[in-house]
C-alpha positions as CSV (number, residue, x, y, z in Angstrom):
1,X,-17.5,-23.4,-5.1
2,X,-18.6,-20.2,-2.8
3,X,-15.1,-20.4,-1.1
4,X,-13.3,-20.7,-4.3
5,X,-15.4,-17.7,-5.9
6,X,-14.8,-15.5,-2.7
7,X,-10.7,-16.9,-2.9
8,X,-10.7,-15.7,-6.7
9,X,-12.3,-12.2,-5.8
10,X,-10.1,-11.4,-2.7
11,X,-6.9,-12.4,-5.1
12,X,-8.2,-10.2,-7.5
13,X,-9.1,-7.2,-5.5
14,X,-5.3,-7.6,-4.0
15,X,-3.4,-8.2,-7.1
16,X,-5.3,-5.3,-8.8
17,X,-4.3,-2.9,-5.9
18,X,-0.7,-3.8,-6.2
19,X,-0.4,-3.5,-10.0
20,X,-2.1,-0.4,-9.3
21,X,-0.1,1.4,-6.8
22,X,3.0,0.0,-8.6
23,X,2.3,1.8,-11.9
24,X,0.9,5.1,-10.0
25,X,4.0,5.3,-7.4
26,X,6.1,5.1,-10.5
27,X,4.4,7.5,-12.4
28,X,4.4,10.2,-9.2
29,X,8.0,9.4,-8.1
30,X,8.9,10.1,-11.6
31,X,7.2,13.3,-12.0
32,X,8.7,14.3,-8.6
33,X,11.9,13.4,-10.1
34,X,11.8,15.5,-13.2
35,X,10.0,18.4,-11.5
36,X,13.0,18.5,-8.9
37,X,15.9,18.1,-11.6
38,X,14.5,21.2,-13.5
39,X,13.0,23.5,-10.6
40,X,13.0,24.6,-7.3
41,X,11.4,26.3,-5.0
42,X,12.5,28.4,-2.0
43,X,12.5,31.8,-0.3
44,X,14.8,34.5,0.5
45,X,12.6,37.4,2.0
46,X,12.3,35.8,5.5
47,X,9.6,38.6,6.4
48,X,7.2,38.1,4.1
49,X,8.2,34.2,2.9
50,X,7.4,34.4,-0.6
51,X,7.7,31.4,-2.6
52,X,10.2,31.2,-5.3
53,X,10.8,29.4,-7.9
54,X,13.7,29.1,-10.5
55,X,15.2,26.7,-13.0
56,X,18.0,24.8,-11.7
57,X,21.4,25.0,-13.4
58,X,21.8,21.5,-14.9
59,X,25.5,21.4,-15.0
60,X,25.7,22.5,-11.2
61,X,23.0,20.3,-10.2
62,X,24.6,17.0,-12.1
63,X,27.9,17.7,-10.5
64,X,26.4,18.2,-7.4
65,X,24.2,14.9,-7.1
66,X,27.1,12.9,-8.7
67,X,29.2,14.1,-6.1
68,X,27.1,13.5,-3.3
69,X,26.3,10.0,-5.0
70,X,30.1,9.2,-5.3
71,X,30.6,9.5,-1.4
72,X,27.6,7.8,-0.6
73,X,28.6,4.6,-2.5
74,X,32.2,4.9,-1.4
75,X,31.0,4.7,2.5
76,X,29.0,2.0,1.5
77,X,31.1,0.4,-0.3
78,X,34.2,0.3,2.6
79,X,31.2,-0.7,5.7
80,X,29.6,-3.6,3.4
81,X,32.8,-5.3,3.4
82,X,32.8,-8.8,4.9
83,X,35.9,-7.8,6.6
84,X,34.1,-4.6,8.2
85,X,31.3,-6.2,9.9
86,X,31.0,-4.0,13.0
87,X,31.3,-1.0,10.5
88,X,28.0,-0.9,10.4
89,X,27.2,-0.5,13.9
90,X,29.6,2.2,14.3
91,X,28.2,3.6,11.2
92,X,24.9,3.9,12.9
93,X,26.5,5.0,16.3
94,X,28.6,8.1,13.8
95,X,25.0,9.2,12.5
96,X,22.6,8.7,16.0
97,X,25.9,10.7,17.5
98,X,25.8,13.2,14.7
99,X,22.5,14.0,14.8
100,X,22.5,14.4,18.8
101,X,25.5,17.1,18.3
102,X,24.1,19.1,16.1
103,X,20.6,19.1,17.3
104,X,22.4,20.2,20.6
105,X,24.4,23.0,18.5
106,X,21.2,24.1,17.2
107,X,19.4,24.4,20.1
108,X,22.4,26.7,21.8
109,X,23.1,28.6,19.0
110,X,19.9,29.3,16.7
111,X,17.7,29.8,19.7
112,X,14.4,28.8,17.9
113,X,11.3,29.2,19.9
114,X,7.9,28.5,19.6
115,X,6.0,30.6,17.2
116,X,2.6,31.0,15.9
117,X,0.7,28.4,16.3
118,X,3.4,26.2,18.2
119,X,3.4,28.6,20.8
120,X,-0.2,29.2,21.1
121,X,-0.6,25.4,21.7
122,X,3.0,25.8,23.9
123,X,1.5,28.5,26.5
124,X,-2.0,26.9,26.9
125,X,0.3,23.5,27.7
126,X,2.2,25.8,30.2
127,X,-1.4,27.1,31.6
128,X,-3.0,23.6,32.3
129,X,0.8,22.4,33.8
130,X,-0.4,25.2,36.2
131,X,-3.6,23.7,37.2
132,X,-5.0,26.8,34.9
133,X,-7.9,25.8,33.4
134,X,-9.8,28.8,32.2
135,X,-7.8,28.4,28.7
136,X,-10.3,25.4,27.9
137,X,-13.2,27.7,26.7
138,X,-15.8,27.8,24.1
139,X,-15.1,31.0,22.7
140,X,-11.9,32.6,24.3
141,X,-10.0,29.8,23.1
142,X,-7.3,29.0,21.0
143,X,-8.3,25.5,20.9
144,X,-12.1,26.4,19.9
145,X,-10.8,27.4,16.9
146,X,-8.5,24.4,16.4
147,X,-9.1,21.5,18.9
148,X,-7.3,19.1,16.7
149,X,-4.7,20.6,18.9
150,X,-5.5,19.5,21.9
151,X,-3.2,15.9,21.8
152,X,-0.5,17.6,21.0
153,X,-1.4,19.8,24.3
154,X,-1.9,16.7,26.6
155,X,2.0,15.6,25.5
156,X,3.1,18.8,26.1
157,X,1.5,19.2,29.4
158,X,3.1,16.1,30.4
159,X,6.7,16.9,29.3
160,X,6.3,20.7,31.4
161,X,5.4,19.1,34.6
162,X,7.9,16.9,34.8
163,X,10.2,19.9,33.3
164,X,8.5,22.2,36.2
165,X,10.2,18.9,38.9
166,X,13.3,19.8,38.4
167,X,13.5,23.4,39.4
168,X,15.0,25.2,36.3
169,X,14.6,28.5,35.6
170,X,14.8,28.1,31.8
171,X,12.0,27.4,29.7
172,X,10.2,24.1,29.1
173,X,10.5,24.6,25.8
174,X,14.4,23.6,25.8
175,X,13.6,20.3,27.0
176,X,10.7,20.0,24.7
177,X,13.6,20.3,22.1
178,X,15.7,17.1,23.9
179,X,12.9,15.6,23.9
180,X,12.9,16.1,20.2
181,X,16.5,15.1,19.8
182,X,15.8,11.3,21.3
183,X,12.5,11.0,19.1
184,X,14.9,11.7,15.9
185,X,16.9,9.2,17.3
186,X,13.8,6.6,17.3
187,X,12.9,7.7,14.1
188,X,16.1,6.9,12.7
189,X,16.5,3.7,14.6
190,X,12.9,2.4,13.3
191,X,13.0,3.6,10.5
192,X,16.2,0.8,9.7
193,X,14.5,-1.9,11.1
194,X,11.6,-1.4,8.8
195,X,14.5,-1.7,6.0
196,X,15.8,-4.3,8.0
197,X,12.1,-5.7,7.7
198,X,11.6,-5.4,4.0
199,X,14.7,-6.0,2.5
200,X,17.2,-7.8,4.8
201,X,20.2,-6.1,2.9
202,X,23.3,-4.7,4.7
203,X,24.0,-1.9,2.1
204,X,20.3,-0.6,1.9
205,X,20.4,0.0,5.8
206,X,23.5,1.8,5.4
207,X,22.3,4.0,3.0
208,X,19.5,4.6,4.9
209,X,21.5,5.8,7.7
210,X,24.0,7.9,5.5
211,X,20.9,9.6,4.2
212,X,19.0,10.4,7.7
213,X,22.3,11.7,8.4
214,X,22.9,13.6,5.8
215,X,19.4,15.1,6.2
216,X,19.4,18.8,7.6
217,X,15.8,19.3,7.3
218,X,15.1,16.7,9.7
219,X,18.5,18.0,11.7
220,X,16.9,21.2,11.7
221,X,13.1,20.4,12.3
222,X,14.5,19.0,16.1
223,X,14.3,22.6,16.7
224,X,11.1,23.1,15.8
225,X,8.7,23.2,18.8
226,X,5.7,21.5,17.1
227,X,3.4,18.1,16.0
228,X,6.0,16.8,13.5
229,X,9.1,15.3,15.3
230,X,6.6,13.5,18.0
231,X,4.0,11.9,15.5
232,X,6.6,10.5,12.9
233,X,8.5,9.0,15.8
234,X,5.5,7.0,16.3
235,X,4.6,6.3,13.1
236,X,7.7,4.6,12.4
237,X,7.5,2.2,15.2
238,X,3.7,1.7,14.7
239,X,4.6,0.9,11.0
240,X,7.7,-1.1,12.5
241,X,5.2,-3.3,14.2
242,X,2.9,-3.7,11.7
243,X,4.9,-4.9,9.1
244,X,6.8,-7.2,11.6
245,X,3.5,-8.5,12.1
246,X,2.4,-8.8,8.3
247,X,6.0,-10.4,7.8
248,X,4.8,-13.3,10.2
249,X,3.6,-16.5,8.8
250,X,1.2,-17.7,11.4
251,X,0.1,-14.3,12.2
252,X,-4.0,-15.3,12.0
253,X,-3.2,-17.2,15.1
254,X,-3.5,-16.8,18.8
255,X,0.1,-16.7,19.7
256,X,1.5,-14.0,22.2
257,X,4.2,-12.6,19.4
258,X,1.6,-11.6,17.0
259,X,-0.7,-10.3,19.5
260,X,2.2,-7.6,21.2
261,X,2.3,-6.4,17.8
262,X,-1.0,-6.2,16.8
263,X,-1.5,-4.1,20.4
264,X,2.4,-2.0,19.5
265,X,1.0,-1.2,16.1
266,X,-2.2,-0.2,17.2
267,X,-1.1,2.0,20.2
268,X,1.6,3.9,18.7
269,X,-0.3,4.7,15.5
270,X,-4.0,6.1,17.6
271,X,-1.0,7.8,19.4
272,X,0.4,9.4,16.5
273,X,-2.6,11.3,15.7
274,X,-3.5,12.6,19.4
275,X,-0.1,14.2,18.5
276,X,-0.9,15.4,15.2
277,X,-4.2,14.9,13.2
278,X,-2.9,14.9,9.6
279,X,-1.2,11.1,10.8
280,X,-4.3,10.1,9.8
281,X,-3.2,10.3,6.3
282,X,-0.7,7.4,7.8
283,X,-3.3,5.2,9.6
284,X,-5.5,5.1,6.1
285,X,-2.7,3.7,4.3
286,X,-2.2,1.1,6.9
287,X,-5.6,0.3,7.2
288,X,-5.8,-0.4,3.2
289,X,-2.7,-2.9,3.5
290,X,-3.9,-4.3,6.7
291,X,-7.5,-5.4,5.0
292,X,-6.5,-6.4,1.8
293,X,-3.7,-8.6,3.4
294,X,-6.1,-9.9,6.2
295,X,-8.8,-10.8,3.3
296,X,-5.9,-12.5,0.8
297,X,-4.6,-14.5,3.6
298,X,-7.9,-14.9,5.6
299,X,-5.8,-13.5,8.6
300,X,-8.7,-12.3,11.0
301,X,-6.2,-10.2,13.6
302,X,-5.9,-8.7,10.7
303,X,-9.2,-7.3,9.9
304,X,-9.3,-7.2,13.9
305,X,-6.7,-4.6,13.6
306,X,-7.5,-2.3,10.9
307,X,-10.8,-1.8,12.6
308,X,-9.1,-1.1,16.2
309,X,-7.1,0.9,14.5
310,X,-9.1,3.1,12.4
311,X,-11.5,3.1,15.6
312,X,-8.8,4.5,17.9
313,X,-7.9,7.2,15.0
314,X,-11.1,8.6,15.1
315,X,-12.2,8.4,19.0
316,X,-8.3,9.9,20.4
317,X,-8.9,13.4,20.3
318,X,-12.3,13.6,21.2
319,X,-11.3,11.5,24.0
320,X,-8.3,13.6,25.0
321,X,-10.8,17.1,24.7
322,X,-13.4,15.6,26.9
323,X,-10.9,14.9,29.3
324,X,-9.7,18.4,29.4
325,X,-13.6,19.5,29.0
326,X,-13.7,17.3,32.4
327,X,-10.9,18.7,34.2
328,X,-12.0,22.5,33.6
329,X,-15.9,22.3,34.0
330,X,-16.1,24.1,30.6
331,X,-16.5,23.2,26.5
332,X,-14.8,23.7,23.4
333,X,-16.4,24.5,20.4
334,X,-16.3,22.1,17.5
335,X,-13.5,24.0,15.8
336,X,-13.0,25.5,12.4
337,X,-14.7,23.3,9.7
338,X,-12.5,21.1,7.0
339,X,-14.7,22.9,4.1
340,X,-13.0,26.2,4.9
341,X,-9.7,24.6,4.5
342,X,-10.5,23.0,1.3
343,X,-11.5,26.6,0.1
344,X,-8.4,28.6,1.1
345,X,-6.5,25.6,-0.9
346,X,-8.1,26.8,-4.1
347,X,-7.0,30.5,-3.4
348,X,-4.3,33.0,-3.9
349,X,-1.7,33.5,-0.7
350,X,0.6,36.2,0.0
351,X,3.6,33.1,-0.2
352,X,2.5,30.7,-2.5
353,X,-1.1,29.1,-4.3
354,X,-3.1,27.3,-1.8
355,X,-0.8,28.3,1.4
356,X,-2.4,30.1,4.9
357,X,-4.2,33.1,3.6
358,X,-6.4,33.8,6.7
359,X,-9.8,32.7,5.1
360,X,-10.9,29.7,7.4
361,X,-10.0,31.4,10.3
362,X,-10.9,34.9,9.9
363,X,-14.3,33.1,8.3
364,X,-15.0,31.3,11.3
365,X,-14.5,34.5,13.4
366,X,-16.6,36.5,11.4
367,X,-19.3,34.3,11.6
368,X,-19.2,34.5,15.5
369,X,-18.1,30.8,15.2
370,X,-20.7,29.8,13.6
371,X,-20.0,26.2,11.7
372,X,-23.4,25.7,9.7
373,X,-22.9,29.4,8.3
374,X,-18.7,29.0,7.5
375,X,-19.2,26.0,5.4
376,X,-22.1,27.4,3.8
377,X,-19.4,30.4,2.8
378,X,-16.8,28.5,2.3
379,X,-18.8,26.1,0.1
380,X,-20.0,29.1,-2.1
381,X,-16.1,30.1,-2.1
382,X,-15.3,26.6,-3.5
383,X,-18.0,27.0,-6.0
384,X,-16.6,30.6,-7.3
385,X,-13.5,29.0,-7.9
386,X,-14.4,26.3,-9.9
387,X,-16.1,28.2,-12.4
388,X,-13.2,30.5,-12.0
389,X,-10.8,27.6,-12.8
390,X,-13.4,26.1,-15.9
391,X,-13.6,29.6,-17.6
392,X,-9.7,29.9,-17.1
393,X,-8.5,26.4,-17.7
394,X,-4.6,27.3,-18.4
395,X,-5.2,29.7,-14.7
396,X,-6.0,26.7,-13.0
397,X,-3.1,24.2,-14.2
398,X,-0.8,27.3,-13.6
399,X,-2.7,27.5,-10.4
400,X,-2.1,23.8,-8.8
401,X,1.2,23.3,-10.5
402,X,2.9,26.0,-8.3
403,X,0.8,24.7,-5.7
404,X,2.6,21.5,-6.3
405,X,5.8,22.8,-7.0
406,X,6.0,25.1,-3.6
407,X,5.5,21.9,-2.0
408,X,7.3,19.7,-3.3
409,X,9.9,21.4,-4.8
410,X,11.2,22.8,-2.0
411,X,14.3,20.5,-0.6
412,X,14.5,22.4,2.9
413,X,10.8,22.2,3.5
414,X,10.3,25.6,4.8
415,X,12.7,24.2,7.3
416,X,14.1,27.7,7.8
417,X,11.1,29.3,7.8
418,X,9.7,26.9,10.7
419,X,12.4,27.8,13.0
420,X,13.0,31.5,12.2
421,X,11.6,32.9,15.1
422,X,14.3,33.3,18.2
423,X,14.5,34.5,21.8
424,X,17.5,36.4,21.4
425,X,20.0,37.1,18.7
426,X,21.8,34.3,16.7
427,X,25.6,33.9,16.3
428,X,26.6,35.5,12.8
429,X,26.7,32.3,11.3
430,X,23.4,31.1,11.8
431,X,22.0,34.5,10.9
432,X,23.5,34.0,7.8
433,X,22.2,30.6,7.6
434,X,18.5,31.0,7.7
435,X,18.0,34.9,6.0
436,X,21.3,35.9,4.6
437,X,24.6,34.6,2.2
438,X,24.9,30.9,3.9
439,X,21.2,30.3,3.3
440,X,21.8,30.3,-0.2
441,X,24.3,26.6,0.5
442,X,21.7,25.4,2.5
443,X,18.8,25.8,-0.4
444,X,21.4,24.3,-3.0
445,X,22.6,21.4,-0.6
446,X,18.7,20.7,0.0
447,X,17.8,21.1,-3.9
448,X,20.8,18.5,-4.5
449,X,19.9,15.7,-1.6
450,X,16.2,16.0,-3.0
451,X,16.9,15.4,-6.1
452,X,18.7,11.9,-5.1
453,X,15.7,11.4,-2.5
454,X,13.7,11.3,-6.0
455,X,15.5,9.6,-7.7
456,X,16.3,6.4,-5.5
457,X,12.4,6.2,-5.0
458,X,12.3,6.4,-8.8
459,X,14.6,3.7,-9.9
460,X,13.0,1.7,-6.6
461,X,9.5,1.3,-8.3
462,X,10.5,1.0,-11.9
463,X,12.5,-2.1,-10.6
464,X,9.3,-3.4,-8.8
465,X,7.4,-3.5,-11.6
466,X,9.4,-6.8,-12.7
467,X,9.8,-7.9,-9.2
468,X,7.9,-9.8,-7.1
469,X,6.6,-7.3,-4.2
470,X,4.6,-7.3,-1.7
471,X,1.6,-5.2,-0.8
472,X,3.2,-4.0,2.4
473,X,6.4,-3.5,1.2
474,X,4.5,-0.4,-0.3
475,X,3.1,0.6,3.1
476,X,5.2,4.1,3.1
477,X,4.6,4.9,0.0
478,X,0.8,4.5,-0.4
479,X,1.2,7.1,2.7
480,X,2.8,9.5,0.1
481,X,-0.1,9.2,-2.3
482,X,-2.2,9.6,0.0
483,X,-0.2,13.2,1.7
484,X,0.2,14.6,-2.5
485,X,-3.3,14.0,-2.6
486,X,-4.6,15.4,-0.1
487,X,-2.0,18.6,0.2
488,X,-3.5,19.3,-3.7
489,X,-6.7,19.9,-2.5
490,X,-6.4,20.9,1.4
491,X,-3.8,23.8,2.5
492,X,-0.6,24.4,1.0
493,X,3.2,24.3,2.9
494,X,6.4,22.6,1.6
495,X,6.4,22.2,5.7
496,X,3.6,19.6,5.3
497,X,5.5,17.4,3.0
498,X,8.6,17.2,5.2
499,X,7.1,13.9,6.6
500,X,6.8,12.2,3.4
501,X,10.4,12.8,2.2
502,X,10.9,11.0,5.6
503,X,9.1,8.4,4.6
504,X,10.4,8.4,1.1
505,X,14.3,7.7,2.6
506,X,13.9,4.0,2.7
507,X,12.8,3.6,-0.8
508,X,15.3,5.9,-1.9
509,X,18.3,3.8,-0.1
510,X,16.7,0.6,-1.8
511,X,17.0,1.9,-5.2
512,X,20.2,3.6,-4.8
513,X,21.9,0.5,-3.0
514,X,20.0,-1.4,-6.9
515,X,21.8,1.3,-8.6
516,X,25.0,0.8,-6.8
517,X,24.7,-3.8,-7.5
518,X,24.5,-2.2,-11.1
519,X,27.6,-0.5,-10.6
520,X,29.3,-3.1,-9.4
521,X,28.2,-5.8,-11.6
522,X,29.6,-3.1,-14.6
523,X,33.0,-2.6,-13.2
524,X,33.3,-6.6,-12.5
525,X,32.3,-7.1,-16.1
526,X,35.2,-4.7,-17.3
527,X,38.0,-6.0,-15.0
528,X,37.3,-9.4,-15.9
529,X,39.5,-10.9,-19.0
């Protein structure tokens, strides 16, 4: 009777969380669907970055996306063919070969380099690759203000040394950015075996791979010396394993298969945030699924896992500093508190609502890095605010829905802005790409490819909610709940959101490969007597 009770609850408890991230994801992707067909958000003044935001032209916009649509489904439709079957390997060869030329062109010709915070984190990787250890301090420190940088340091460091082998004048930076190159590679590669995984459907894993193609945000963000190329990589094969391993029958068992990707999914995920601390927005989502598919299916390597793994989240990067504490003989200091971040998000910016303003770290500075006294200011600044925002209630929905718009709104995701800064001039064409007349195509192309990002992952979970899904196939997209909840509240930047339009791409080639059966079915119907 106890067994049956506890069976009823855990069935419950499951089906309840499905029928509720069903009904939310469709509500979300559709308000990200309707926000993108009538705004967007971008910027032109490359100095100062201001955020700006206009209503689309729906004529120009309709054309575009049906355009783009149209060539999308007549690729698909030619490599699908029975008669075609290696067309999809050379499809994925075209678009892993694509991706490696431009990222190549980019790196010779827009000569991004490291800039603000990537190359603070960049030159105290350089240091330690140089057996200098006095830039691990407690006060003197880049990294005392933000250890959570200190993984992505540690990778860094590793890359430079063996960089420093090979004798070469140039910069370590440059092969930092081939690096980058192979780990898009990965992330395209593992990113279609998760489609593979979940839907087993020829023409969704094409689409997949015309869109990651098509992609120049992610094309672009190869050039961009920082957390985000390196931490999705592993992501995507972390979540690779994970739902291999939730796909597997017997998976409560002892056998070796299971086990090598219980370990996979468990190493490349704890990786994922030494390399960048927001993944833990990832790991969250993956320990949900992981527990409420371990306690429906009374799976204990399941349970086993979700506890490794949110254990190895949380221990990597104080790990990774103590080491470095080790090495040097000195400390860090704790770091600029969360609080203060959560207070600049409720404030005015010189780009856009919410964005870098300077408050948590010229706080912490002023304070003579003091954490007790910076969350007790930034608490009374998060208190200001909200009695700003209940005095001024239309202020405040003004306030958060630009926030939300100059995130999420913006198809390039600041990916200009990310990789503006150069060590020597630019060709005229890519001048013109990121500040003058070209820049303009790029924004439009963006707002256009966005808008069918949306709308894929629209028309994806209004189907679900008359199919029968799984829990994990909604893995990826409880991770975007999770990042549009927390980037409402925490610091702003249409930068931060570039990982969840990554992770949007599957669900957008499953519902546009639906659309597309629809389609099909349509034109059938009309050439039949």
């Amino acid at each position: 009777m106890i067994k049956r009770t506890l069976n009823q609850i855990s069935h419950t408890i499951y089906n309840f969380s499905l029928g509720f991230i069903k009904i939310i994801m469709l509500l979300l992707t559709g308000f990200f669907l309707i926000s993108g067909l009538l705004l967007t958000c971008f910027s032109t003044d490359m100095e100062t970055q201001l955020v700006l935001t206009k209503w689309d032209n729906p004529f120009f916009l309709l054309l575009g996306t049906a355009f783009f649509c149209v060539i999308l489904y007549l690729i698909v439709h030619f490599v699908s063919k029975p008669r075609t079957i290696s067309a999809h390997h050379l499809l994925r060869f075209f678009v892993l070969s694509w991706c490696l030329l431009t990222g190549i062109i980019l790196i010779l010709f827009s000569k991004s380099v490291p800039a603000g915070d990537g190359y603070s984190v960049y030159s105290i990787a350089e240091s330690l690759a140089a057996d200098n250890t006095s830039v691990i301090h407690p006060t003197d420190s880049y990294l005392s203000y933000y250890p959570q940088q200190v993984g992505l340091v540690a990778f860094w460091e590793i890359l430079i040394r063996i960089w420093n082998l090979t004798h070469v004048s140039l910069p370590a930076y440059h092969f930092i950015k081939l690096v980058y190159l192979l780990l898009e590679c990965v992330i395209i590669i593992y990113q279609e075996k998760i489609v593979h995984v979940l839907w087993q459907d020829e023409k969704t894993e094409c689409l997949y791979l015309l869109l990651a193609g098509a992609n120049c945000p992610l094309l672009m963000y190869t050039s961009f010396v920082y957390g985000e190329i390196p931490s999705f990589a592993v992501i995507s094969v972390g979540f690779y394993f994970l739902l291999r391993l939730l796909s597997e029958e017997k998976s409560a068992g002892l056998a070796v298969r299971p086990a090598l990707l219980a370990f996979g999914s468990f190493l490349f995920l704890t990786i994922s945030v030494m390399l960048r601390k927001n993944s833990l927005i990832f790991i969250i989502a993956a320990v949900i699924v992981m527990l409420l598919c371990g306690i429906r299916r009374k799976h204990f390597i399941l349970i086993l896992l979700a506890v490794l793994c949110a254990t190895g989240a949380l221990v990597i990067l104080p790990g990774v500093q103590g080491y470095y504490e080790n090495r040097s003989g000195n400390s860090l200091s704790s770091g600029v508190p969360a609080m203060s971040y959560f207070a600049m998000g409720m404030q005015e910016s010189g780009r856009a609502n919410g964005w870098y303003n300077g408050f948590n770290f010229y706080t912490y500075q002023d304070t003579g890095m003091d954490t007790k006294a910076t969350i007790d200011i930034s608490r009374d600044a998060i208190c200001e605010r909200m009695s700003y925002f209940q005095e001024h209630p239309e202020y405040a929905a003004s306030f958060y829905m630009q926030k939300y718009l100059s995130q999420w709104a913006d198809g390039t995701y600041a990916c200009r802005q990310a990789t503006l800064a150069t060590f020597g001039g630019r060709v005229p064409f890519f001048v013109s790409l990121y500040e003058g007349e070209y820049s303009k195509y790029l924004i439009s192309y963006c707002n256009i490819y966005q808008n069918i990002l949306y709308l894929g992952a629209f028309y994806f979970c209004l189907t679900a909610q008359r199919r029968k899904t799984q829990l994990p196939v909604y893995l990826g997209l409880i991770s975007v709940l999770g990042g549009f909840l927390f980037h409402m509240i925490w610091e702003a930047n249409a930068r931060y959101i570039f990982l969840y339009g990554l992770m949007l791409l599957p669900y957008t080639a499953r519902g546009l490969s639906l659309l597309s059966d629809i389609l099909n079915n349509t034109l059938r119907r009309r050439k039949s007597p």
